[in-house]
N, C-alpha and C positions, 0 to 999 in steps of 0.2 A: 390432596396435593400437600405434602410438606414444603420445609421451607426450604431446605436447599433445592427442592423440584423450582419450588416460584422462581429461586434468583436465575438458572436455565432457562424458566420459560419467558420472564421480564423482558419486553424488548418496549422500546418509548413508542404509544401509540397516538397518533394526532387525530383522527377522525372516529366519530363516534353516531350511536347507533342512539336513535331519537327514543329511546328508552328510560324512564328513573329508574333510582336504585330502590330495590327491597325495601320495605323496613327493615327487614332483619337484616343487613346488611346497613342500613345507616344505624342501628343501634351496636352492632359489634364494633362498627368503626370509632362512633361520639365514645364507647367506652373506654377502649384501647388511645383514644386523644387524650380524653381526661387523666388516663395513668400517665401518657408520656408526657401534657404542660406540667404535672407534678414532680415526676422523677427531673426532668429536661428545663424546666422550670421555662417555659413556654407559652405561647398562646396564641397553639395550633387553632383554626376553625374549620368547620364543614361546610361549603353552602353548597346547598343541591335545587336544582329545579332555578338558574339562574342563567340566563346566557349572553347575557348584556357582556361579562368581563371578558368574553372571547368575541368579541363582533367587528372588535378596532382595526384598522387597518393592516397593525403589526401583527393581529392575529393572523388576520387573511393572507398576510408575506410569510408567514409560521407555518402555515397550508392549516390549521387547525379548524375542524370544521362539526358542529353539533355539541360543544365542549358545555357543557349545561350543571356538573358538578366538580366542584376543585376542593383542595386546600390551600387557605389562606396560611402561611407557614410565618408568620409573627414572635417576637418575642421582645425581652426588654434589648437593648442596644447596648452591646458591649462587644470584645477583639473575638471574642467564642461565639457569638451569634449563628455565625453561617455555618461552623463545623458542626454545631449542635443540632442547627436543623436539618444538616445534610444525615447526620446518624438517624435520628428521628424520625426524619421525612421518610426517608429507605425503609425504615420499617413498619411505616404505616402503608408504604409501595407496597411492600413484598406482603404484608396483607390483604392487601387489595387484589392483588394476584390471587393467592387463596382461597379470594370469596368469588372469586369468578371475572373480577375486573379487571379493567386495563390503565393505567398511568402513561405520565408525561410531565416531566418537573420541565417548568416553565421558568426563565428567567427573566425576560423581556416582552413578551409576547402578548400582553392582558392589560385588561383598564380595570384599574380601584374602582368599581362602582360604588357610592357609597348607599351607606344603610346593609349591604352585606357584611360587615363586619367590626370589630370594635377593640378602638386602641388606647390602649395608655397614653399619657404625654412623654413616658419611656421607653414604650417601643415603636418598634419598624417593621415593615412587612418586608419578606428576605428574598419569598419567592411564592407561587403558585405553582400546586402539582395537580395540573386536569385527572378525571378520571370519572370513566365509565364502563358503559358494554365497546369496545371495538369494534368499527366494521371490519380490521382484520387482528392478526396479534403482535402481527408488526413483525420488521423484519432482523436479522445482526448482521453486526457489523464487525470489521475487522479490527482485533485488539493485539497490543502488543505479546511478546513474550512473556512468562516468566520470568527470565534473567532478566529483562528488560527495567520491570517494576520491585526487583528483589537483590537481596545477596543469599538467595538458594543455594542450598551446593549439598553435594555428597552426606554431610555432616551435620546437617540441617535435620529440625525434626520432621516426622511425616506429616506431623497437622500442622506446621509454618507453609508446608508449601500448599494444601489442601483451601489454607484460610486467603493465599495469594490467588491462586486458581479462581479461590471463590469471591474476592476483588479485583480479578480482571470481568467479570462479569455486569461491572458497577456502571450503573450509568454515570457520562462524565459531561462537563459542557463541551459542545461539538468533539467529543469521542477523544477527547485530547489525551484522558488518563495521566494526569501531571502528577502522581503518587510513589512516596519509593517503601518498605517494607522492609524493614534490617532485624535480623536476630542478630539480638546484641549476646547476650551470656546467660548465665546461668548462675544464680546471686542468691543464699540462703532457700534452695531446693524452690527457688523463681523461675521459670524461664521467663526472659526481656524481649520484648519487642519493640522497634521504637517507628511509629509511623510519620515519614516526612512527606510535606506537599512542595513540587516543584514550582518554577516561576513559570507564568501566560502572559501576555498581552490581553487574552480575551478575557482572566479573571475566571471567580468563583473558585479558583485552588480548595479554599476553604473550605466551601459544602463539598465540594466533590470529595475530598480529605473524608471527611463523615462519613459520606454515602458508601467510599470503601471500606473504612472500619467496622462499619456495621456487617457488609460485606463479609473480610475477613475474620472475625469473631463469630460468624455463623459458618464458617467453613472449617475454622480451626477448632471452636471450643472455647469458651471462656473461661472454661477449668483447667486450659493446657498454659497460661501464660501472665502476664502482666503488661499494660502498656508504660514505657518510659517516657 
């Protein structure tokens, strides 16, 4: 499976199959973490074999059920926090996908167990991403336009609109899609992009922001532009 197959095939899975993960699949995951707390400056963890943080009652209103390995999606606390993990987190999804597993970025939904994980006295935990085997692969859901989330047009390049395409695909909280996508110009043989997040009530604009950038950067190319 490549990676633009994963982001098609990604759909947010809540129930899972009382299975652990591989080693070799908990070892390609801890090493791709390790590169992204470094680049992302981060501190992603793994717990597997845990099922205490999905038992709470908000898990049970979540419908989440068998949830036994997550990401604890941590970092130091500052205004970038959430969009940094929504990038990050997305791409340790879309790996996940690849190796044969299923995801679910969690916002509310789980108890801090403690002893599963370990914090600075500068950082915060942002969110959890369950994941395992699916009992299914889950299902899609209906997303906006193109024009909706963009200023596409005519004139527009083919990979602006391919890397849009490929961030309507992004998981968002409750399917909201609050994100806009502008080509701006064309600045010393640059092409500009500049990605804006809308206003919610329900929140997380931020990571969802992320989770489509990542998105759109794998559908367009990172060789075809610049972010402003």
């Amino acid at each position: 499976m490549t990676i633009l197959e994963a982001i098609e095939a990604r759909h947010s899975v809540r129930a899972y199959k009382e299975q652990p993960l591989t080693e070799d699949v908990v070892r390609v995951l801890e090493e791709k973490i390790e590169c992204f707390n470094q680049e992302g400056k981060l501190h992603i963890q793994l717990v597997t074999n845990e099922p205490k943080a999905f038992k709470g009652t908000l898990a049970k209103y979540g419908k989440f059920k068998n949830v036994s390995n997550y990401l604890v999606m941590a970092g130091k606390k500052s205004d970038d926090l959430d969009e940094r993990v929504g990038y990050y987190g997305e791409h340790l999804v879309l790996l996940a996908q690849m190796l044969g597993l299923n995801t679910c970025w969690v916002g509310l939904s789980y108890s801090k167990v403690p002893g599963t994980f370990v914090l600075a006295n500068d950082e915060k935990i942002a969110c959890y991403i369950a994941l395992g085997y699916g009992e299914t692969q889950g299902a899609s859901h209906k997303v906006k336009t193109i024009e909706q989330v963009s200023n596409v047009s005519d004139i527009t390049p083919s990979w602006f609109k391919r890397g849009v395409q490929a961030a309507l695909y992004a998981p968002t909280a409750i399917n909201q899609q609050k994100f806009y996508f502008e080509y701006v110009r064309v600045e010393n043989n640059q092409h500009k992009v500049l990605a804006k997040k809308g206003f919610s009530l329900v929140g997380y604009t931020h990571m969802d922001l992320g989770i489509a950038k990542c998105h759109f950067e794998i559908g367009a190319g990172k060789e075809n532009f610049v972010w402003v």
